[in-house]
TIMI-2910 file (N, C-alpha, C, CB; in pm, 1 decimal, decimal comma, always signed):
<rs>
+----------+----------+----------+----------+----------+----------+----------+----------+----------+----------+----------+----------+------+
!      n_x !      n_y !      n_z !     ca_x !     ca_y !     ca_z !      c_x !      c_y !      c_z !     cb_x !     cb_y !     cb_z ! resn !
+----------+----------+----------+----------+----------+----------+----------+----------+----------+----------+----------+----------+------+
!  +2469,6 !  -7095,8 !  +8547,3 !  +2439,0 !  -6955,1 !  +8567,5 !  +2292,6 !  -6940,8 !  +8608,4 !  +2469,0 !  -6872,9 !  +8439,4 !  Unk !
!  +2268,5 !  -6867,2 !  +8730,2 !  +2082,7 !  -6854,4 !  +8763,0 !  +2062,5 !  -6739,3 !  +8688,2 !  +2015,7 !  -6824,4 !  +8945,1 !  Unk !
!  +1947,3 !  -6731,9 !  +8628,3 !  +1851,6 !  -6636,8 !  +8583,7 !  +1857,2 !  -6524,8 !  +8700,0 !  +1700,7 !  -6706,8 !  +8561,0 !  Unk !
!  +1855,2 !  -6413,1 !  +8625,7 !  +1873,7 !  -6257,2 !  +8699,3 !  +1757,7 !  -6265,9 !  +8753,3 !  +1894,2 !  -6108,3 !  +8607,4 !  Unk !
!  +1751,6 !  -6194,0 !  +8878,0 !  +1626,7 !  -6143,0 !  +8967,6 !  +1571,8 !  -5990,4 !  +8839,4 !  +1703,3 !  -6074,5 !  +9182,5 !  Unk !
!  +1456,3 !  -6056,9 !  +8797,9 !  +1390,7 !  -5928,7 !  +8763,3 !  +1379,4 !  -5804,3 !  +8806,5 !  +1302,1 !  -5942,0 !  +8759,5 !  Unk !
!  +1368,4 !  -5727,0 !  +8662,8 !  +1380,0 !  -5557,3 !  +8707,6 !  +1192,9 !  -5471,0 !  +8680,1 !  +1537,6 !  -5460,5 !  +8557,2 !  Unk !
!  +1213,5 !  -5375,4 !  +8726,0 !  +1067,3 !  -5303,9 !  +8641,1 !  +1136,7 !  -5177,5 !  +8654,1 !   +878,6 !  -5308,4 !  +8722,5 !  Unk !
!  +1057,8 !  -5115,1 !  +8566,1 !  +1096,8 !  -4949,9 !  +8505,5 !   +912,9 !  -4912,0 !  +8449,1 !  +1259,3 !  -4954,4 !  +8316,0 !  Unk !
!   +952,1 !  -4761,1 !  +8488,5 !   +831,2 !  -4721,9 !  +8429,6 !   +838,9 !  -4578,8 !  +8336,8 !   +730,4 !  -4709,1 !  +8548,9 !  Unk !
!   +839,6 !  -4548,1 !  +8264,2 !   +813,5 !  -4460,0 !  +8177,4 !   +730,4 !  -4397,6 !  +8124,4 !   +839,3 !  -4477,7 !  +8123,5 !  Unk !
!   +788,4 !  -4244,0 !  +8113,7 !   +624,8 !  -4161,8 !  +8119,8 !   +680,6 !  -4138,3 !  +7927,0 !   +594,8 !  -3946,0 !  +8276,7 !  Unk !
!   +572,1 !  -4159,9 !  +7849,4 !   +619,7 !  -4105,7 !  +7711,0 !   +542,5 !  -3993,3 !  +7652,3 !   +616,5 !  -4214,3 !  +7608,6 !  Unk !
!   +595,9 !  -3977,9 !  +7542,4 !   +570,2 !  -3844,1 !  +7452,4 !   +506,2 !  -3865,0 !  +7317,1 !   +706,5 !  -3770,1 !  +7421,4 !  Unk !
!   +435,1 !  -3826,6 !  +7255,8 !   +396,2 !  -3828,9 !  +7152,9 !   +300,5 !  -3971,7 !  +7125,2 !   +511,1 !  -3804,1 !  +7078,4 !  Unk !
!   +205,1 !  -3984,3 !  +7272,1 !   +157,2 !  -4133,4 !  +7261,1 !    -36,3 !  -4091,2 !  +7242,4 !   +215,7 !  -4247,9 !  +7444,9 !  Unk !
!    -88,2 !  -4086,5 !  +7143,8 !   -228,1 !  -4022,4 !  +7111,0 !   -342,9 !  -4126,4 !  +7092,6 !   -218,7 !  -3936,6 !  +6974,8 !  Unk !
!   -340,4 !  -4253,8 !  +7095,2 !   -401,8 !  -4319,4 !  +7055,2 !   -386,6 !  -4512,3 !  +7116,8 !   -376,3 !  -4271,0 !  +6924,3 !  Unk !
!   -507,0 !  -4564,6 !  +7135,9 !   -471,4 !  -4702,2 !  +7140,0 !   -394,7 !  -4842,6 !  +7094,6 !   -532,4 !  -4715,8 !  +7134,5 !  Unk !
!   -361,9 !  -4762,0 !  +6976,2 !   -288,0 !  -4779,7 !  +6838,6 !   -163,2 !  -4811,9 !  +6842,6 !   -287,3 !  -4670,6 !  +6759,1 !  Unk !
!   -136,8 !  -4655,9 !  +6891,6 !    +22,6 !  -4626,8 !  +6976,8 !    +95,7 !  -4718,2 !  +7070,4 !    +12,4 !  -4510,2 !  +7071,9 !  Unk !
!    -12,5 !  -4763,2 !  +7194,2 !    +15,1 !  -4820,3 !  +7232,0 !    +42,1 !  -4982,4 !  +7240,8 !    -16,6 !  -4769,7 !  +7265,7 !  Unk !
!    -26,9 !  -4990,2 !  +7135,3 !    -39,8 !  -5151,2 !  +7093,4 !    +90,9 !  -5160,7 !  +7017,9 !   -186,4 !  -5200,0 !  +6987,2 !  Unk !
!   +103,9 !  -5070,8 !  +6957,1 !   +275,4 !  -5085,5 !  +6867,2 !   +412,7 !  -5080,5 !  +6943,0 !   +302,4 !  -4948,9 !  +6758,4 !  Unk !
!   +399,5 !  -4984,2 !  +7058,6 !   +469,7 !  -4965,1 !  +7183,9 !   +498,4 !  -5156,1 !  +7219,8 !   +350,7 !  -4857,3 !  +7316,9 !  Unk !
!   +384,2 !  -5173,4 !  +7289,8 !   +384,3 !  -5305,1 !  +7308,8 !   +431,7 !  -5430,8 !  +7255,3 !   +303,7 !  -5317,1 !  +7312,3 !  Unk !
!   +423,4 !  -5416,3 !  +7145,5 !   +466,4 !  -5551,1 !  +7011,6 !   +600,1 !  -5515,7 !  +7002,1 !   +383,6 !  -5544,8 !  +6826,8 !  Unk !
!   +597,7 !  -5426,7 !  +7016,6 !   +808,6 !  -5411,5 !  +6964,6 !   +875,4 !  -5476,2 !  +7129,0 !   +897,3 !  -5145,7 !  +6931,6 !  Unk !
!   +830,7 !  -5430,6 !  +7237,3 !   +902,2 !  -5472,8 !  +7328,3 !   +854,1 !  -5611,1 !  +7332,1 !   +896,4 !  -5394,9 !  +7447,5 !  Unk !
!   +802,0 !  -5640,2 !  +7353,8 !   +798,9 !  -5801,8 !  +7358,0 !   +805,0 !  -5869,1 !  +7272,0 !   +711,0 !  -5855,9 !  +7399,9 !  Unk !
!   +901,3 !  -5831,0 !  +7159,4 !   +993,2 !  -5882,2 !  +7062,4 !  +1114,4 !  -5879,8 !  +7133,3 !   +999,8 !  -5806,0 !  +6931,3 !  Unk !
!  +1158,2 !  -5771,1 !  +7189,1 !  +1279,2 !  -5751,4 !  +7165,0 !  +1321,5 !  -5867,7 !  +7353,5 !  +1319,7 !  -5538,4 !  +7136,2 !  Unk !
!  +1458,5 !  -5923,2 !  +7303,9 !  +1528,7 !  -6031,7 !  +7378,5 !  +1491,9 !  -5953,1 !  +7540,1 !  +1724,8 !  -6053,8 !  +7324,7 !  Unk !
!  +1485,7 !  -6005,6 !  +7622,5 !  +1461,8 !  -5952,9 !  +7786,9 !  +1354,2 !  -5911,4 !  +7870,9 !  +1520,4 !  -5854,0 !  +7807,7 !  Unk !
!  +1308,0 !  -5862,9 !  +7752,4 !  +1154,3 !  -5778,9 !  +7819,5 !  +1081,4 !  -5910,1 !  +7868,4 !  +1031,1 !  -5675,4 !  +7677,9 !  Unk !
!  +1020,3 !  -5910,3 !  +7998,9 !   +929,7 !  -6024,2 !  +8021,9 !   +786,0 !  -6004,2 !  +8006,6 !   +948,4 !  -6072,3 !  +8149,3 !  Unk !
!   +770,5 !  -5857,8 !  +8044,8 !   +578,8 !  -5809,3 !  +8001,2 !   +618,2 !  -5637,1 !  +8019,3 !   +399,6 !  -5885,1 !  +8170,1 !  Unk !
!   +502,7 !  -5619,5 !  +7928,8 !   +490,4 !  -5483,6 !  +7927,3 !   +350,9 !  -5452,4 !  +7941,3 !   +547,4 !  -5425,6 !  +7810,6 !  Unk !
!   +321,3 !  -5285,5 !  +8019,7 !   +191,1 !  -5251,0 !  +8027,6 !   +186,3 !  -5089,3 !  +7960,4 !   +140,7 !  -5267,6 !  +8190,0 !  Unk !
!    +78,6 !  -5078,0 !  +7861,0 !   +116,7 !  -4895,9 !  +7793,4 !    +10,2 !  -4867,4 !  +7843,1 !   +132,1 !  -4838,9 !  +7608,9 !  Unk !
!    -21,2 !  -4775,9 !  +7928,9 !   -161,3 !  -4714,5 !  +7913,3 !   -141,6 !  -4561,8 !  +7853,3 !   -243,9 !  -4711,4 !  +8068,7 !  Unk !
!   -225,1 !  -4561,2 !  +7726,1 !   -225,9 !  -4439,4 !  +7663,1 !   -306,0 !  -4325,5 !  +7724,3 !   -268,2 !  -4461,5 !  +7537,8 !  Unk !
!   -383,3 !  -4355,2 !  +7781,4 !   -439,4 !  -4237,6 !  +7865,4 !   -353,5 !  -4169,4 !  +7952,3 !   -543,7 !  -4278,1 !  +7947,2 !  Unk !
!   -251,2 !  -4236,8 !  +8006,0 !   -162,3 !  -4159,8 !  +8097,3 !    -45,2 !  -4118,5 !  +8065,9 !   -139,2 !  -4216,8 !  +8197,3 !  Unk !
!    -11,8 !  -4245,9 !  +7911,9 !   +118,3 !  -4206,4 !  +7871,9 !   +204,5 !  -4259,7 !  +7981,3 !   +132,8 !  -4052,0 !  +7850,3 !  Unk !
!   +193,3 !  -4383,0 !  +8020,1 !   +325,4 !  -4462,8 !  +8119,7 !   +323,5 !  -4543,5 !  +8033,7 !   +314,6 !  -4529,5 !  +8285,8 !  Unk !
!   +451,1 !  -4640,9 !  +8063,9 !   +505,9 !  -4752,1 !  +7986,7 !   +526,4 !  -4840,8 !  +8113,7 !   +648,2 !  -4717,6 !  +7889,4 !  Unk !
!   +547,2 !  -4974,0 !  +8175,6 !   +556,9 !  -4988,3 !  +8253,1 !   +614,4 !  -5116,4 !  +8211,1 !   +469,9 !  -4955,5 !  +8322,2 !  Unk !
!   +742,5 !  -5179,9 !  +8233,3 !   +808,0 !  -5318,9 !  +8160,1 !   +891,7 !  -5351,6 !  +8251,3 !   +887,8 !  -5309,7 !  +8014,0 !  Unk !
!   +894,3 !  -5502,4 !  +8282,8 !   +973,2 !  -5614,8 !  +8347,0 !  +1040,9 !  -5644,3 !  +8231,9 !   +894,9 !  -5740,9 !  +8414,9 !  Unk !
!  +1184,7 !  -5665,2 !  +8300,4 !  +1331,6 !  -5701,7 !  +8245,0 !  +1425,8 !  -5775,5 !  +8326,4 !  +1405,3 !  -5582,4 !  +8212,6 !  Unk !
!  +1447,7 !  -5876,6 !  +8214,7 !  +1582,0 !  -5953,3 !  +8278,5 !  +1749,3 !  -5831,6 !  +8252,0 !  +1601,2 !  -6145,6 !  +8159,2 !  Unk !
!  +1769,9 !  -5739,4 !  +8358,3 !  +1893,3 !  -5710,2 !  +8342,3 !  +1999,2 !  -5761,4 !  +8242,5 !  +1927,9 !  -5727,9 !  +8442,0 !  Unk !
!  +1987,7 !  -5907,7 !  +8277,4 !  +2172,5 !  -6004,8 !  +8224,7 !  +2087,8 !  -6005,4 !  +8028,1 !  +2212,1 !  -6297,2 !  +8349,7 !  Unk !
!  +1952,1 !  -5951,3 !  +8018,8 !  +1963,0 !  -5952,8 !  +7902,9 !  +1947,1 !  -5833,4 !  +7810,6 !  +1896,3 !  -6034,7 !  +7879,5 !  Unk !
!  +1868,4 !  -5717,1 !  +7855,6 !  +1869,7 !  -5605,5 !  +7825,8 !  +1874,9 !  -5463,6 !  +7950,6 !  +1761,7 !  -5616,8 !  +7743,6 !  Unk !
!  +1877,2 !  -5380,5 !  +7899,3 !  +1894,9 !  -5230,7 !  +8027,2 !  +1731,6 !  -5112,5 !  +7955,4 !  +2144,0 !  -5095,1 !  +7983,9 !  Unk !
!  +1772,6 !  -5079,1 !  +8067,5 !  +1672,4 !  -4955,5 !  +8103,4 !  +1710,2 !  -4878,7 !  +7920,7 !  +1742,9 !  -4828,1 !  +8294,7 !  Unk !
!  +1869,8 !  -4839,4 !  +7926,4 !  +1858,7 !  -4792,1 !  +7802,5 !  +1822,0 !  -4854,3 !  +7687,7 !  +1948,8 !  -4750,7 !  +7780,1 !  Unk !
!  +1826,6 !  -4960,0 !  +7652,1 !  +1785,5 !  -5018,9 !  +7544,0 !  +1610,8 !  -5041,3 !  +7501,5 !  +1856,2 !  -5140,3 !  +7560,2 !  Unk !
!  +1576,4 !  -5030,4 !  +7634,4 !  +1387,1 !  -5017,0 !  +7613,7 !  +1415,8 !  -4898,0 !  +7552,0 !  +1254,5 !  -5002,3 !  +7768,8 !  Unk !
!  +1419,3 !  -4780,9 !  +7612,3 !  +1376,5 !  -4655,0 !  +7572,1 !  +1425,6 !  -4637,0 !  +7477,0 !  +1391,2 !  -4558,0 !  +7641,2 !  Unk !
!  +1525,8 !  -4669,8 !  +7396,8 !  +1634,7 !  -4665,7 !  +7232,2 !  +1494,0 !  -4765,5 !  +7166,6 !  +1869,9 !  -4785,8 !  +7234,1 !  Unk !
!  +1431,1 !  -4835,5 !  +7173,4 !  +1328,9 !  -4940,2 !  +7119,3 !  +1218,0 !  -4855,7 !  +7090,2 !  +1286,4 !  -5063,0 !  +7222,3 !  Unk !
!  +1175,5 !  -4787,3 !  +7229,6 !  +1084,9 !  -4690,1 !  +7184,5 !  +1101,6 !  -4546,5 !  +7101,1 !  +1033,9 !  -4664,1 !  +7289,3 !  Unk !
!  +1167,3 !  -4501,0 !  +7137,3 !  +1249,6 !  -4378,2 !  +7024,6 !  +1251,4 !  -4441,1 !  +6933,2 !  +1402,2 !  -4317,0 !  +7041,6 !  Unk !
!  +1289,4 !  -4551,2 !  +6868,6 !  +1303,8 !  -4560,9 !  +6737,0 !  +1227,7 !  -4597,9 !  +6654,3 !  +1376,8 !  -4611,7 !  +6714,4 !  Unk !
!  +1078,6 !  -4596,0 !  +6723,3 !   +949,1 !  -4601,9 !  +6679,6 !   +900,3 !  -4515,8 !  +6683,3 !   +880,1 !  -4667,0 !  +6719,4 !  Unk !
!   +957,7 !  -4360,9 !  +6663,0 !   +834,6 !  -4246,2 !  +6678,3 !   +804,8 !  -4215,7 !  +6850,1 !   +668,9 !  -4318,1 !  +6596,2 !  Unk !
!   +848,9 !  -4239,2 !  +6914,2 !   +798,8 !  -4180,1 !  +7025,2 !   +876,8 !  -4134,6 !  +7127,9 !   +722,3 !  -4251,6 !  +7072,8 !  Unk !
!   +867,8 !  -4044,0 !  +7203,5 !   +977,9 !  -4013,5 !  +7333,1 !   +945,6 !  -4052,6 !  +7467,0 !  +1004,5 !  -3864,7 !  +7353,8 !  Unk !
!  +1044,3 !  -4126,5 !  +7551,8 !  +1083,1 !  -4069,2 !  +7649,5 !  +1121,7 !  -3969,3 !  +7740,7 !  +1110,7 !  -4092,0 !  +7645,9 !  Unk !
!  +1020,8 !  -3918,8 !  +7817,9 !   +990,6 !  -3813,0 !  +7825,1 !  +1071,7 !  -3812,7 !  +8057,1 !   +786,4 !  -3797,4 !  +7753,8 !  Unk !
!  +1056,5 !  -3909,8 !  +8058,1 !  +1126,7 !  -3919,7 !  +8208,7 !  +1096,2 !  -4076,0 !  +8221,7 !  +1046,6 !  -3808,7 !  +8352,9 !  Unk !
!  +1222,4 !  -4116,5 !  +8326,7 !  +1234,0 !  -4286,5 !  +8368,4 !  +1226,7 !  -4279,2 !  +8519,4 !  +1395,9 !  -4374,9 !  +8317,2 !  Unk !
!  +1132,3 !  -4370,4 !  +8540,2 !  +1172,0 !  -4389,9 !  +8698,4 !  +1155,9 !  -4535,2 !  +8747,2 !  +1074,8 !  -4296,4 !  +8797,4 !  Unk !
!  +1297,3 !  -4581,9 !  +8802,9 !  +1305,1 !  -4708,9 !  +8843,2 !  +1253,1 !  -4746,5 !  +8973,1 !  +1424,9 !  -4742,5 !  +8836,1 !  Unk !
+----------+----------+----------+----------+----------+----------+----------+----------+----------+----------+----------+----------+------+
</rs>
């Protein structure tokens, strides 16, 4: 089986106030199985993450982040 051609997604979030935020944003996704890198900039409130498809989806980032306190506020692939 070949390894999926990588994805990126970017996300604008909600409730993101601090450098803090984003560092926690960060550590959870690159825990979680697929994510290959992530970028938060809290000043703008984007999320910006490479994904192997065959291992996680667009929905499952943003269910990762929601379930840390924060929203998804719009996705654009």
């Amino acid at each position: 089986m070949e390894p999926s051609e990588p994805k990126k997604v970017v996300m604008i979030l909600e409730n993101l106030s601090c450098p803090d935020c984003a560092l926690k944003i960060g550590v959870a996704l690159k825990r979680s199985k697929g994510v290959l890198s992530t970028e938060v900039l809290y000043t703008t409130s984007k999320l910006k993450v490479a994904y192997d498809p065959a291992l996680t989806t667009v929905e499952n980032i943003a269910k990762i982040v929601e379930d840390i306190g924060y929203g998804v506020k719009e996705i654009r692939q």
